[in-house]
LODREN-920405 format. One line per 8 residues: number of its first residue (from 1); their letters; for each residue y, x, z of N, C-alpha, C, CB. Coordinates in nm, 2 decimals. Glycine has a CB too. Layout:
NUM = a = Y,X,Z,Y,X,Z,Y,X,Z,Y,X,Z; ...
//
This chain:
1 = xxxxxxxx = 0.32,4.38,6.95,0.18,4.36,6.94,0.15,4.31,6.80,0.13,4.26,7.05; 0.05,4.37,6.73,0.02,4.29,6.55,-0.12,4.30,6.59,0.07,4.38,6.36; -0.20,4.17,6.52,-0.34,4.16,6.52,-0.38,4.18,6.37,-0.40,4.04,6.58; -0.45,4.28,6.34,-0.45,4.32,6.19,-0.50,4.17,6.12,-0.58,4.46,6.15; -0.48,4.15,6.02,-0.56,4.00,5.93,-0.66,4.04,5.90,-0.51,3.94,5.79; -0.79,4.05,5.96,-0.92,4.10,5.95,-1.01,3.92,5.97,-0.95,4.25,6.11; -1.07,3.91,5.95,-1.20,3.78,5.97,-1.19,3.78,6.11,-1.39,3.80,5.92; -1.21,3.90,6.19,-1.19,3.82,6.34,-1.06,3.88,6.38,-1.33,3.87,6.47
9 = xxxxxxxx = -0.99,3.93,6.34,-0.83,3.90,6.39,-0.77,3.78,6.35,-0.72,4.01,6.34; -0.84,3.73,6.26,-0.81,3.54,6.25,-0.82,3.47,6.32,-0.86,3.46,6.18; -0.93,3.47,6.40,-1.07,3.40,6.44,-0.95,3.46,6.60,-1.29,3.50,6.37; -0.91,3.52,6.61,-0.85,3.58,6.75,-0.73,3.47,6.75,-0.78,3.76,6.74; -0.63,3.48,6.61,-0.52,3.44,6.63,-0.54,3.27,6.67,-0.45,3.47,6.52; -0.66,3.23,6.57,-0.69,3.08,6.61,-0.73,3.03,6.73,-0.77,3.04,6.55; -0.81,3.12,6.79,-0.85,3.10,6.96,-0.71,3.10,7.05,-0.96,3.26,7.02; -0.61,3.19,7.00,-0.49,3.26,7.12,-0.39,3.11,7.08,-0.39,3.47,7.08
17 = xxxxxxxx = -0.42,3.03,6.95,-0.33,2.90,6.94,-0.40,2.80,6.98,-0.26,2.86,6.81; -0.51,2.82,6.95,-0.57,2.68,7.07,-0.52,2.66,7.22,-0.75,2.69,7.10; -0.56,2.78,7.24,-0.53,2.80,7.41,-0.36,2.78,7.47,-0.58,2.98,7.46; -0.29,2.83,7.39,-0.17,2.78,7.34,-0.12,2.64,7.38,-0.18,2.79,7.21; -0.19,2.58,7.26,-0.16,2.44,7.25,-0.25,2.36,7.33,-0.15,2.39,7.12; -0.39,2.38,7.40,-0.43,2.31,7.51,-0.36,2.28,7.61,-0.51,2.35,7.54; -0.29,2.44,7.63,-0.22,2.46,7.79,-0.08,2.42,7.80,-0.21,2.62,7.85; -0.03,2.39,7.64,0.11,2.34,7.67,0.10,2.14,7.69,0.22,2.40,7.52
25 = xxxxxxxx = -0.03,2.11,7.63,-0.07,1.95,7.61,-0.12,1.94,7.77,-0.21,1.92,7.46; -0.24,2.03,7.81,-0.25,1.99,8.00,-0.17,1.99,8.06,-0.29,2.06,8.10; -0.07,2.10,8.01,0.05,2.12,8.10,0.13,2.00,8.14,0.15,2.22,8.03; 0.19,1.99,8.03,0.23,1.84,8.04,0.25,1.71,8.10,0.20,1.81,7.99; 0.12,1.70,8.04,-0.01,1.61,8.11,0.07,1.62,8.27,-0.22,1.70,8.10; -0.01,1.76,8.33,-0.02,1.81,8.50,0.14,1.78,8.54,-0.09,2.01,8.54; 0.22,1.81,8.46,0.38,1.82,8.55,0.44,1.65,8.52,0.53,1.99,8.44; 0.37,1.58,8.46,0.43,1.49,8.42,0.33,1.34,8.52,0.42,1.51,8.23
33 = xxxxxxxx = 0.24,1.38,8.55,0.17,1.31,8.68,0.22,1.33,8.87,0.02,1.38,8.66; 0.34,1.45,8.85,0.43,1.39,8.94,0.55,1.39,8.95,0.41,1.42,9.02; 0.59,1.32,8.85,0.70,1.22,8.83,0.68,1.07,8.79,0.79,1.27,8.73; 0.76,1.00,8.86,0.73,0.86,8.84,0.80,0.83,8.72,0.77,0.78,8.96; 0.78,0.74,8.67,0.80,0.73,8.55,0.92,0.58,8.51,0.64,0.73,8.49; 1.01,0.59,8.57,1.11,0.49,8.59,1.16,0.43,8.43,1.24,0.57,8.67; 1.23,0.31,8.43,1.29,0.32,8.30,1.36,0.42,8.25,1.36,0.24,8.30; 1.46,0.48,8.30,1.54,0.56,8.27,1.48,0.67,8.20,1.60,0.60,8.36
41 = xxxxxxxx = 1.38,0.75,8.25,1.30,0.84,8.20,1.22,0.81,8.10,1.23,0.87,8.28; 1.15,0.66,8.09,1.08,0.59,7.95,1.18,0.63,7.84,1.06,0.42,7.96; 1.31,0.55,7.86,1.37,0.58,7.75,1.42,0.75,7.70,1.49,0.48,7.76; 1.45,0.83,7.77,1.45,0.95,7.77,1.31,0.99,7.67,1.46,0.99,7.92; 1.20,0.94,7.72,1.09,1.01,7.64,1.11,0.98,7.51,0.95,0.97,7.68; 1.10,0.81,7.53,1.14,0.72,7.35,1.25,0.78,7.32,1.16,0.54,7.34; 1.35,0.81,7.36,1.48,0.89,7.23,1.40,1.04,7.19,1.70,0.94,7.33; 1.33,1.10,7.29,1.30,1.18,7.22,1.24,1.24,7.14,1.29,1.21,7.24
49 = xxxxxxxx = 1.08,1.13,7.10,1.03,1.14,7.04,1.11,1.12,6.88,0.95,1.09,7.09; 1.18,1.00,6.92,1.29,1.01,6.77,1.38,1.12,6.74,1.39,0.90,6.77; 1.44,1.23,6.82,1.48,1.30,6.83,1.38,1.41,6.68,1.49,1.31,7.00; 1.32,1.44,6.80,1.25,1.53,6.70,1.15,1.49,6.54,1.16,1.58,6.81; 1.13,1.37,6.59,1.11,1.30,6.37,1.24,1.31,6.31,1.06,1.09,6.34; 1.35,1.28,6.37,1.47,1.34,6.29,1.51,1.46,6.23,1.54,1.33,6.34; 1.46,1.56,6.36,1.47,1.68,6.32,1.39,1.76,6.23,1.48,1.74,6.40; 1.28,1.64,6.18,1.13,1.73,6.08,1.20,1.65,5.97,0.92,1.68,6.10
57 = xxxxxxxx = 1.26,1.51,5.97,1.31,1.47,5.83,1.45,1.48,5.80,1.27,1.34,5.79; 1.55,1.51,5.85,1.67,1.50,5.76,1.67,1.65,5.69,1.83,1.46,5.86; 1.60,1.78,5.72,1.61,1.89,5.62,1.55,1.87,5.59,1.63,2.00,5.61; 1.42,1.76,5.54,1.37,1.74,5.44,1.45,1.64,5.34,1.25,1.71,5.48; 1.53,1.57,5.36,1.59,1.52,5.31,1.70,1.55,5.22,1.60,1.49,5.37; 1.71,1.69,5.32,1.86,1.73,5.21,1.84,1.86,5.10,2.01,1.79,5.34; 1.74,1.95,5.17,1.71,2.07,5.09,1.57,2.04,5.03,1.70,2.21,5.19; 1.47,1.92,5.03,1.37,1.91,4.98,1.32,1.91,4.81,1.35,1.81,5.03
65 = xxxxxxxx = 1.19,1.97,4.78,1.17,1.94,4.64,1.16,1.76,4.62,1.03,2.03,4.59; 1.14,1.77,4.49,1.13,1.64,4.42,1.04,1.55,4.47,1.10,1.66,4.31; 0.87,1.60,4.51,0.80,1.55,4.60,0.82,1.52,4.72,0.73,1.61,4.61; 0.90,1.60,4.81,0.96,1.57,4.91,1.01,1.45,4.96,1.03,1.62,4.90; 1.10,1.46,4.85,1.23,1.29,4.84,1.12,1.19,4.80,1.39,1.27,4.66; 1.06,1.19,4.67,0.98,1.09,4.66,0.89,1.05,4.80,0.89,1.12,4.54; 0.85,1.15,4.88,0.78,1.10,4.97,0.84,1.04,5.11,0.70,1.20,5.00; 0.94,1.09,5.08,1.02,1.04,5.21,1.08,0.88,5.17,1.16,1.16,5.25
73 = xxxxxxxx = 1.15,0.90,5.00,1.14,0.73,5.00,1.00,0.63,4.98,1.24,0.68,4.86; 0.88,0.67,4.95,0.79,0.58,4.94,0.77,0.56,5.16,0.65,0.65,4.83; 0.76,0.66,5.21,0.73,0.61,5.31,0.83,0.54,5.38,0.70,0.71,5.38; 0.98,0.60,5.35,1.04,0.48,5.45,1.03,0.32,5.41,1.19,0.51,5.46; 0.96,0.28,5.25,1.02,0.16,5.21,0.91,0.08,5.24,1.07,0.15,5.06; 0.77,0.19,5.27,0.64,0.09,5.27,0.64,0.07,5.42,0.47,0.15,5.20; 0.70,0.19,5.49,0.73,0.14,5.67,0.81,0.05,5.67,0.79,0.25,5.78; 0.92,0.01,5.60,1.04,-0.08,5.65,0.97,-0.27,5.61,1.23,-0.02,5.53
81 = xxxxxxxx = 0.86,-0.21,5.46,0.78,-0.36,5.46,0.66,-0.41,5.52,0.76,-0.38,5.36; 0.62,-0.29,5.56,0.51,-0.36,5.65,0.47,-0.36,5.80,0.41,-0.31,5.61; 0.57,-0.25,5.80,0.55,-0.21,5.94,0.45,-0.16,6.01,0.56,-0.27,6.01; 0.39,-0.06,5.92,0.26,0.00,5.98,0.25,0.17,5.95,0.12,-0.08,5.91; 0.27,0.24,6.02,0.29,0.36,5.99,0.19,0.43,5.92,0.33,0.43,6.08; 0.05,0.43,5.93,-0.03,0.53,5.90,-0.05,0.47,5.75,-0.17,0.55,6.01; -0.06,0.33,5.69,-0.04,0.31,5.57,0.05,0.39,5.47,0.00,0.20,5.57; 0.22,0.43,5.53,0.29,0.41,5.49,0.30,0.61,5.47,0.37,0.31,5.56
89 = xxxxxxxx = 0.26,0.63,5.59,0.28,0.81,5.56,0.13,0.83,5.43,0.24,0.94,5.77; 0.07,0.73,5.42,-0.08,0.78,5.38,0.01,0.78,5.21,-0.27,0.63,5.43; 0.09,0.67,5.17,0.12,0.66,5.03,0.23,0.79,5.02,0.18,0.50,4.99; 0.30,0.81,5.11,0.38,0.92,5.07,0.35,1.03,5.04,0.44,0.95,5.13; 0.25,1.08,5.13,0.13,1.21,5.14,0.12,1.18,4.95,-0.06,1.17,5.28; 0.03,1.07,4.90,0.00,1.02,4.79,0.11,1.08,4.69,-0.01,0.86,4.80; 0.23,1.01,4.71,0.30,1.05,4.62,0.40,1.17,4.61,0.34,0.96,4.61; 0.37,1.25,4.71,0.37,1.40,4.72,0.32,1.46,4.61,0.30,1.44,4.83
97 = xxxxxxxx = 0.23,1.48,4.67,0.11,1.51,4.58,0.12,1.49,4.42,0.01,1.42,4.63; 0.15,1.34,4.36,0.16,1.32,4.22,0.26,1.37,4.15,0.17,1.20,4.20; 0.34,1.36,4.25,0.51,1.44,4.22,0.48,1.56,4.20,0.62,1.45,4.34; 0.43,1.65,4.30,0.39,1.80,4.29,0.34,1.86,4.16,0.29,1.83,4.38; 0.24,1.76,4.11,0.10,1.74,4.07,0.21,1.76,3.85,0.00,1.52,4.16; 0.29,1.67,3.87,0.36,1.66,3.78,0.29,1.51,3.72,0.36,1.79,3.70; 0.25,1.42,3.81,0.24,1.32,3.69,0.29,1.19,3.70,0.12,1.31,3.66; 0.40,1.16,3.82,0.48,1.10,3.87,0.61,1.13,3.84,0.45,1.10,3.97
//
């Protein structure tokens, strides 16, 4: 199946990933309201979510441009001092950017 790149074969593809990602986020949701939610399983969730931030940053880590690294050390150093995440991704994003930018 190909949906030509036309204005509304876009406009298609963006509708067919909403619906997508609504029904995999209800889904969820619905299969996950009957199971009880024991410790065991808490922590199962919490490793996972770490699980998978690992897996978005260590090949950024190893095969990344220059911006990359810089962003990944500004964020880990302003998370490890303040302890506030959305600060800390917001300066990296920042210094992404400057890096990219060439003036960092």
């Amino acid at each position: 199946m190909s949906i030509e790149t036309t204005p509304a074969g876009i406009l298609v593809i963006i509708a067919l990933m909403a619906v997508v990602t609504l029904a995999t986020r209800y889904g969820g949701a619905f299969v996950m309201s009957f199971v009880r939610i024991s410790p065991r399983i808490e922590s199962f969730i919490n490793a996972m979510a770490s699980s998978v931030l690992i897996a978005i940053i260590v090949p950024m880590a190893f095969s990344g441009d220059a911006g990359a690294l810089a962003a990944l050390a500004t964020t880990a150093i302003i998370m490890l001092g303040t302890r506030r995440p959305l600060p800390a991704i917001a300066a990296g994003i920042l210094v992404a950017a400057l890096v990219r930018l060439g003036v960092g």
